[in-house]
Residue, then its C-alpha position, 0 to 999 in steps of 0.5 A: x500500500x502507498x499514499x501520500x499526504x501533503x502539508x503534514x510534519x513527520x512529528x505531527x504525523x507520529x502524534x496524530x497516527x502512533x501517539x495516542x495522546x502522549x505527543x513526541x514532538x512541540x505540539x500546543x494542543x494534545x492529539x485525541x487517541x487513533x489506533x486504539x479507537x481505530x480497532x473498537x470501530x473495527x469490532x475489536x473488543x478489550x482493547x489496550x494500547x499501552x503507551x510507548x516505552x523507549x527501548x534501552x541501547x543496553x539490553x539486546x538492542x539488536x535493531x535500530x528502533x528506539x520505542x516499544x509498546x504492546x496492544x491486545x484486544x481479541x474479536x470474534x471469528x469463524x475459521x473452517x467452520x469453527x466460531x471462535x474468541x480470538x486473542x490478538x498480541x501486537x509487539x509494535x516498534x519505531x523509529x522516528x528521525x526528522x526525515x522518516x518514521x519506520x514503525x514495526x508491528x508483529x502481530x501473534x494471535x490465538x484461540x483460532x486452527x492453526x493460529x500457532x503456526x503463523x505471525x504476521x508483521x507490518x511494516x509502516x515507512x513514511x518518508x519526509x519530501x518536499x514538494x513546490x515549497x510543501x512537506x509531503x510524506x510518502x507512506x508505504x505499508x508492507x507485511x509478511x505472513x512468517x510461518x513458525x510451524x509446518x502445515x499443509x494449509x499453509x498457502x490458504x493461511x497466507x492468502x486469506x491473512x494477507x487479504x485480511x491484512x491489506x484491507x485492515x491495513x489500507x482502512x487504517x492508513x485511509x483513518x491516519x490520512x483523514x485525521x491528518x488532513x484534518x489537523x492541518x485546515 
């Protein structure tokens, strides 16, 4: 997925998008939540955003990204005929310099066949550019579906996954540059 939104900082882009009120940048006013109210309009249910916590260079710090923070909510789904309560994990991750935001998500579930098998990670790049004498910001989403056990379904798992994804993922992305558009009249 890609998109582009004119007349918006990358900073004000993280607060209005990633921040859930808890703004990185000078702002004067404080941005109302989004991802969190984003996932209940989705019918995701129990829903908790942590805030964001920065990651120690110390411990591990195998990659480049500088926050973390966890969301969990679950939904209810029929998969092969069995209705079932699903529990959603997303690890989420960023890294914020004046000219990109990289934010990663690995997202785990269970309470669904064969949803042991597999995970699914996001990738969300905004890229700072100038355009005729305007801040633009290039945004592309990416995802994989990364399998952690065999199994014979396996093609239909990453299909229907990424399908889902894809469209989970372009209706957020539409929300982030809605309420983007909106800050900035």
């Amino acid at each position: 997925l890609k998109d582009e939104i004119i007349g918006v900082l990358i900073d004000e882009f993280f607060d209005i998008a990633w921040s859930e009120g808890a703004s990185s940048s000078q702002n004067d006013h404080a941005v109302p939540p989004l991802y969190g109210p984003w996932l209940t309009s989705c019918g995701k249910h129990n829903v908790s955003v942590q805030q964001w916590e920065k990651v120690d260079a110390g411990k591990e710090h195998i990659d480049s990204f500088t926050h973390r923070r966890g969301v969990e909510f679950d939904f209810e789904k029929s998969t092969l005929g069995v209705h079932s309560k699903v529990k959603v994990h997303h690890e989420q991750k960023y890294q914020l310099t004046n000219d990109q935001l990289i934010l990663h998500m690995t997202i785990s579930m269970k309470g669904f066949p064969y949803a042991e098998c597999f995970r699914v990670e996001v990738r969300h790049l905004v890229n700072k550019r100038r355009t005729n004498e305007t801040e633009a910001l290039d945004v592309e989403v990416g995802l994989k579906v990364v399998f952690v056990k065999s199994t014979i379904i396996e093609r239909k798992i990453r299909n229907n996954t990424s399908e889902e994804t894809v469209k989970s993922q372009s209706d957020l992305l539409q929300t982030i540059k809605k309420a983007c558009l909106a800050e900035v009249k």
